[in-house]
DRENPA-477413 format. One record per residue: residue number from 1; x, y, z of N, C-alpha, C in turn; residue in three letters. Coordinates in pm, whole numbers, padded with zeros to 5 digits. Each point is the difference from the previous one (the first is absolute). Layout:
<recs>
REC  nr   n_c1   n_c2   n_c3  ca_c1  ca_c2  ca_c3   c_c1   c_c2   c_c3 rest
REC NUM      X      Y      Z      X      Y      Z      X      Y      Z  ALA
...
</recs>
This chain:
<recs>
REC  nr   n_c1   n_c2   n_c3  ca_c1  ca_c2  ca_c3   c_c1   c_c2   c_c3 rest
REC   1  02308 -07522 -13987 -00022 -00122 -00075 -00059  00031 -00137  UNK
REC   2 -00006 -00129 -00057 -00044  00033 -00144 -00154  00047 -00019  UNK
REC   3 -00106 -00028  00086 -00129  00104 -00020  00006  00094  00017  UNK
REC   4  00082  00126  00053 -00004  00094  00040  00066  00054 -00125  UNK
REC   5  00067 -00041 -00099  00029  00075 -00130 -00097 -00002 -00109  UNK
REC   6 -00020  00125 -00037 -00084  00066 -00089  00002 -00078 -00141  UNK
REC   7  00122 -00014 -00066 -00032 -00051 -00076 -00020 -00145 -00042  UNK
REC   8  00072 -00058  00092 -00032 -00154  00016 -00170 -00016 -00006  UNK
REC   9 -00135  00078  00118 -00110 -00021 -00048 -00053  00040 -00153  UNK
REC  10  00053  00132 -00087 -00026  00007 -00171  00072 -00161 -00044  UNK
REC  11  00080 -00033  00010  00093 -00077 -00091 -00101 -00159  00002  UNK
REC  12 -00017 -00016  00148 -00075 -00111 -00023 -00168  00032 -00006  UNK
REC  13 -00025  00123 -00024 -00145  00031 -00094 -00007 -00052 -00132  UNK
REC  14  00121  00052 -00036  00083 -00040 -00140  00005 -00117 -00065  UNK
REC  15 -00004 -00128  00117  00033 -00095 -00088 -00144 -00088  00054  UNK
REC  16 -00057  00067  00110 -00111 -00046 -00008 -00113  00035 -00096  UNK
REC  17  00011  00150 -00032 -00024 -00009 -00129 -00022 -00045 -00144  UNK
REC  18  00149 -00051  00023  00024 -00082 -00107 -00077 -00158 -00011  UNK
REC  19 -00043 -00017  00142 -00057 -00124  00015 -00097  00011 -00095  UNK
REC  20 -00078  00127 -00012 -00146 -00013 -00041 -00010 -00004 -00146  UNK
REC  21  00107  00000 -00091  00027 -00024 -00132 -00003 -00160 -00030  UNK
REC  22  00035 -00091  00117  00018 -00157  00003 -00168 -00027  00029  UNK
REC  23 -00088  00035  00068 -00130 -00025  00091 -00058  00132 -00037  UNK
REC  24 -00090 -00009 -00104 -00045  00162 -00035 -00152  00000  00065  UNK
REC  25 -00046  00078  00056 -00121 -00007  00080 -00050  00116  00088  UNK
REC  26  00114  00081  00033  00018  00073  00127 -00002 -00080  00138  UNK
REC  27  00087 -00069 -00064  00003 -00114  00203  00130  00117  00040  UNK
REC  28  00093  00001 -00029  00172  00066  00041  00043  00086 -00013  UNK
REC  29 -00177  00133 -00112  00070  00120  00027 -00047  00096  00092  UNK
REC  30 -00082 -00050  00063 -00037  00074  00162  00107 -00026  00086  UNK
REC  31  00072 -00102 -00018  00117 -00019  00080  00153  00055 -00038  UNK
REC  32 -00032  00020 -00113  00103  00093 -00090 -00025  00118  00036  UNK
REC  33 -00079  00105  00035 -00054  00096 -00009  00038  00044  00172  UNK
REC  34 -00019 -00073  00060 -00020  00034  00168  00168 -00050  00021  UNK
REC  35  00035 -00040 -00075  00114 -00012  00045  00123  00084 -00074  UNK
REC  36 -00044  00097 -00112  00088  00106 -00001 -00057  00083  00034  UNK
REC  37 -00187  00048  00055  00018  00106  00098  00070  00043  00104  UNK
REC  38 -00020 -00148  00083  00089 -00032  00122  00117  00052 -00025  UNK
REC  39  00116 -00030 -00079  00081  00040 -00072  00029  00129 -00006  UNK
REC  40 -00129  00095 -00053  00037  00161 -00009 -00048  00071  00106  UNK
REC  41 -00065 -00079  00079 -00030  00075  00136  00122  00000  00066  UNK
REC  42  00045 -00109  00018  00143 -00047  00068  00154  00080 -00043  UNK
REC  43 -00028  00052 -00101  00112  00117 -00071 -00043  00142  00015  UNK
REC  44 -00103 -00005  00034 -00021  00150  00020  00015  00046  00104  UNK
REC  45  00001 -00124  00096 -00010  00044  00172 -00131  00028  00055  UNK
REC  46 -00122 -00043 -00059 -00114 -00037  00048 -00023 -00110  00095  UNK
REC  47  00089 -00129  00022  00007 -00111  00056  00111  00012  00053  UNK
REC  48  00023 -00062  00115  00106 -00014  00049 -00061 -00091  00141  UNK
REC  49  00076 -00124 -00019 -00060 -00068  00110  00066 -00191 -00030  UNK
REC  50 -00062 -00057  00125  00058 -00142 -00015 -00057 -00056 -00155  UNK
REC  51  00017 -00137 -00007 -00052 -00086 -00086 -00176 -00040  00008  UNK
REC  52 -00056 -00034  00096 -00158  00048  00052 -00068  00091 -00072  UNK
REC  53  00066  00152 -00013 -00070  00079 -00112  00009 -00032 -00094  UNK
REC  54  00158  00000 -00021 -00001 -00006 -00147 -00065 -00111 -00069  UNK
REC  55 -00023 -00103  00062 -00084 -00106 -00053 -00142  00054  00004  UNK
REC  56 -00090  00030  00102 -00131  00059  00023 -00013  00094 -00093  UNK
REC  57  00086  00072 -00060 -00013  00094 -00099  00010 -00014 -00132  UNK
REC  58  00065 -00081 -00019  00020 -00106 -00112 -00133 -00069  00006  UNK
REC  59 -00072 -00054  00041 -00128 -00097  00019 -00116  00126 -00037  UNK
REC  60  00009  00076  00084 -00104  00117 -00070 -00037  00095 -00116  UNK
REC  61  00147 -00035 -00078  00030  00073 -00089 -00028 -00076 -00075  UNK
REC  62  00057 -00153  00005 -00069 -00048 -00145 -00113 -00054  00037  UNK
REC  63 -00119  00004  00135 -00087 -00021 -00008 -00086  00114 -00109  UNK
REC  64  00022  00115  00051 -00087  00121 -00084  00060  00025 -00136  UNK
REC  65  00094 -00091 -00035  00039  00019 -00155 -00070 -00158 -00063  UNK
REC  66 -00050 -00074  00018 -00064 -00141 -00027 -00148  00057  00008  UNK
REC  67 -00044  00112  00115 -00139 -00022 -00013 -00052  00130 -00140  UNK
REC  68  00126  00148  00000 -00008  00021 -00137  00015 -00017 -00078  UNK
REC  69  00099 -00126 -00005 -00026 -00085 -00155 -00080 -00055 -00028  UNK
REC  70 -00048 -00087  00092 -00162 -00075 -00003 -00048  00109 -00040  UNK
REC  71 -00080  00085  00024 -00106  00084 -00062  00048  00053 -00078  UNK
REC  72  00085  00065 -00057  00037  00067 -00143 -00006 -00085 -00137  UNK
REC  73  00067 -00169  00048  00024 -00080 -00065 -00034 -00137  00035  UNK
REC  74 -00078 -00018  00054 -00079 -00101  00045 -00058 -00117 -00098  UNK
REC  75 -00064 -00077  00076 -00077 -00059 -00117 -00106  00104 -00063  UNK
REC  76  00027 -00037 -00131 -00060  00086 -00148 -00118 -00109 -00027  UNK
REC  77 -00154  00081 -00027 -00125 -00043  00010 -00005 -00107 -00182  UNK
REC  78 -00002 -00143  00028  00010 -00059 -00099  00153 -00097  00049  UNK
REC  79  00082  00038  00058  00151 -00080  00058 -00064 -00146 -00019  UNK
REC  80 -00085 -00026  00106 -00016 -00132  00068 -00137 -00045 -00058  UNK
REC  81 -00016 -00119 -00028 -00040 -00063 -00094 -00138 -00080  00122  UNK
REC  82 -00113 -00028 -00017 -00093 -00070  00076 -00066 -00085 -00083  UNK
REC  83  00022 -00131  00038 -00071 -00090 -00061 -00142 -00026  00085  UNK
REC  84 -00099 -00047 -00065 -00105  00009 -00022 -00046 -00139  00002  UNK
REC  85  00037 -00080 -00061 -00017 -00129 -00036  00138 -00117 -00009  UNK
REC  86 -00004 -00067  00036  00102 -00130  00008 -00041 -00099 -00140  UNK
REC  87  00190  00023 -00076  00002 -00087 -00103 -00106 -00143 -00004  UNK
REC  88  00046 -00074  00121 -00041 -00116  00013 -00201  00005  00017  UNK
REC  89 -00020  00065  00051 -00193  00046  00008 -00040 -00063 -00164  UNK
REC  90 -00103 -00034 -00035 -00069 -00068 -00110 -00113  00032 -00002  UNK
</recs>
């Protein structure tokens, strides 16, 4: 079936990728990321297995690519703004 081809998981890294040019944030490229690992594990013959892995592996991969983007590129000290006082206060 179609999860079990290698490049079908890069291709739709690819355009999930591309998501993250529409929604810039790092929401879609941990999911971009785990999903052309998945991808080159799956071509190399590292994986080989039902849809279960390849999903579970996919989920872990762009879990640990979201949590090193968070920290490499995270919120930057100054990002987020704290108010202090309310316009309306007199």
């Amino acid at each position: 079936m179609w999860w079990s081809i290698w490049w079908v998981w890069i291709a739709a890294g690819f355009l999930i990728g591309g998501l993250e040019i529409l929604a810039p944030g790092y929401i879609f490229l941990g999911f971009a990321i785990g999903a052309v690992v998945t991808g080159i594990l799956l071509g190399l013959g590292v994986l080989s297995g039902g849809p279960a892995l390849l999903v579970l592996t996919f989920a872990i991969c762009s879990l640990v690519a979201w949590i090193a983007l968070r920290r490499t590129m995270g919120v930057r000290e100054g990002q987020v703004k704290v108010w202090d006082r309310d316009i309306n206060d007199n």
